[in-house]
N, C-alpha and C positions, 0 to 999 in steps of 0.2 A: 490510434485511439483505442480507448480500454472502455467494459463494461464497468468493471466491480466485481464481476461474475466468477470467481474463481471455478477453473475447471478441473484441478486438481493441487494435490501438494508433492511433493518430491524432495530426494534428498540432495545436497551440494556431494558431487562424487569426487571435488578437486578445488584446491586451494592454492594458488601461488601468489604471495602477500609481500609486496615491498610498502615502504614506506607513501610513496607517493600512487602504485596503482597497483592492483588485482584483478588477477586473470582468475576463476574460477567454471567450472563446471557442470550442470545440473542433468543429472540421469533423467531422461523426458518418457514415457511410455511412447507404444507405438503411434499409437492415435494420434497424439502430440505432434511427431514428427510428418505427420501426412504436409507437404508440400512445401515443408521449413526451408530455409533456404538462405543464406550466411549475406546478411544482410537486414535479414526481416528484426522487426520488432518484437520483444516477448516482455509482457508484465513478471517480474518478479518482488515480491512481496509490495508489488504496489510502484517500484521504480520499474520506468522504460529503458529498458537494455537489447542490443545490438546483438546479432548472433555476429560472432566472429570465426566461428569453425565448427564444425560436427563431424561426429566420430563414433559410429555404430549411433546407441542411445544418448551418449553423450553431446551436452551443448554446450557451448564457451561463448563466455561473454567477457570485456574486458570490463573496468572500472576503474576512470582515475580520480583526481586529488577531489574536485568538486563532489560529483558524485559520493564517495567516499566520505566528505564532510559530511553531507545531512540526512546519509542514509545509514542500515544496520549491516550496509554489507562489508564491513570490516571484522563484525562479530563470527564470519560463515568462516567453520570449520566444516571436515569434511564428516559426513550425516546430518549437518543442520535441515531442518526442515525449512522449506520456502513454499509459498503459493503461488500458481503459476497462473497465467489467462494468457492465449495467443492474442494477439492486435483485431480488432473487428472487422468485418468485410460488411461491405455495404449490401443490403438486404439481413445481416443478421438482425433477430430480437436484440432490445436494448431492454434488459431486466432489470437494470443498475441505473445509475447514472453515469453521463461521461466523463471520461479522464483521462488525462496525457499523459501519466505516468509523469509527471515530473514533481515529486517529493518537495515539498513545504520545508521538511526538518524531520525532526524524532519528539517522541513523545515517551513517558511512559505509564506505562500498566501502572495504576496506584493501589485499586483492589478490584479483587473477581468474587461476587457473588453465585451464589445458584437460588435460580429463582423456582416456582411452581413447574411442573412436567420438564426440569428438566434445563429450563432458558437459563443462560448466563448471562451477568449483566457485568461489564466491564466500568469503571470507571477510568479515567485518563487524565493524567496528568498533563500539563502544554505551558510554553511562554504563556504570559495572559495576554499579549498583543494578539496574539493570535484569536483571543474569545471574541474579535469585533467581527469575525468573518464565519463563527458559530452559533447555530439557532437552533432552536426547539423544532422538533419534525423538520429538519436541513439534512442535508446530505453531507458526508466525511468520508472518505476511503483510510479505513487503517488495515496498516499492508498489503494494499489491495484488494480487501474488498470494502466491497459497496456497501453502505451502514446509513442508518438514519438516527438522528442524536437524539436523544429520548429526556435527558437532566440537561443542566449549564449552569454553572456554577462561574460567575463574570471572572474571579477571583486565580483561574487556569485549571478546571475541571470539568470535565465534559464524563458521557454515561450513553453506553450504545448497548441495546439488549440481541442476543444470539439463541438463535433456535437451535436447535439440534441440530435438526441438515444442514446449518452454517459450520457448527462444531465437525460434524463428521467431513467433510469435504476440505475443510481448512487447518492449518497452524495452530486456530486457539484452542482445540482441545487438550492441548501442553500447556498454554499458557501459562504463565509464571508474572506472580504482582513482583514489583522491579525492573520488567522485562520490557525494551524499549522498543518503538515500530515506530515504520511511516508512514506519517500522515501528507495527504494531499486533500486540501480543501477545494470545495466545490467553485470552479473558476468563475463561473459570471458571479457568482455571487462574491465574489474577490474584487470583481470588477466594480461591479456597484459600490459596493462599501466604500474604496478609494478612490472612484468619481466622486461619489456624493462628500467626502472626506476632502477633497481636493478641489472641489467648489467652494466648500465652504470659508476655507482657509483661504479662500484668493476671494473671498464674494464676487462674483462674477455671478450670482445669478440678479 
């Protein structure tokens, strides 16, 4: 399980791309590396990925055909920037909300604002099936981090504002309108939605 909390960003140091799966590599600072262990779990831009091997700073994860479908990690060449959070340990602060890392799909970046001191305000693009499990002050992880939706447009437009110490610690301070991420929506409220969605349709209450 994941905060949202990004603890840093990094670049992909390695790319080996077939059609069907990708091996790639992320140069991790030391810190990072305190007690990793090929095997554990590591958020990257928001997808839960497997360390497969480590090598000095470097980290290897694999990625196949699924994964690959609804995530951006077919876009990583090598210097792509990605956001990183290690898996939570119990007793950690929860700053965020919680997440599995497991990616809904892609979305994308439709326009970035700058707002007063500084704040960005992203707009995002989506399926609109997806706007039934997006609310006003809800929770969204796009690329991994932890976001609260601030617009909703039913229509497949959503609007999340960024402070600065979001910008400096994270990916969006490149951001690029066009540029597509992954989104994971807030699971109980996934749950709810398609309970309540799936009573309905059967009236069973």
């Amino acid at each position: 399980m994941f905060t949202g909390i990004v603890q840093t960003k990094v670049k992909v140091s390695f790319v080996e791309q077939t059609p069907s799966f990708t091996r790639y590599a992320l140069s991790l600072p030391t810190a990072l590396l305190a007690d990793l262990k090929i095997g554990a779990s590591v958020s990257v831009n928001g997808a839960c990925q497997t360390v497969v091997a480590i090598k000095g700073n470097d980290v290897y994860f694999d990625a196949i055909a699924q994964t690959l479908r609804c995530t951006t990690i077919p876009s990583y060449r090598v210097g792509t920037w990605v956001n990183i959070e290690r898996s939570a340990k119990f007793g950690d602060e929860i700053g965020g909300h919680m997440l599995s890392g497991h990616i809904l799909g892609k979305a994308t970046i439709s326009n970035i604002t700058t707002a007063s001191q500084g704040e960005h305000i992203l707009t995002i693009s989506c399926p609109q099936e997806w706007m039934k499990y997006i609310f006003y002050k809800g929770y969204i992880a796009v690329n991994g981090v932890s976001l609260t939706v601030q617009e909703v447009d039913a229509k497949g437009h959503f609007s999340v504002h960024l402070i600065p110490e979001t910008l400096r610690i994270t990916t969006f301070d490149t951001a690029q309108e066009g540029e597509e991420v992954n989104i994971e929506i807030d699971s109980q409220t996934q749950a709810i939605v398609d309970t309540v969605q799936r009573v309905l349709a059967n009236n069973t209450f």
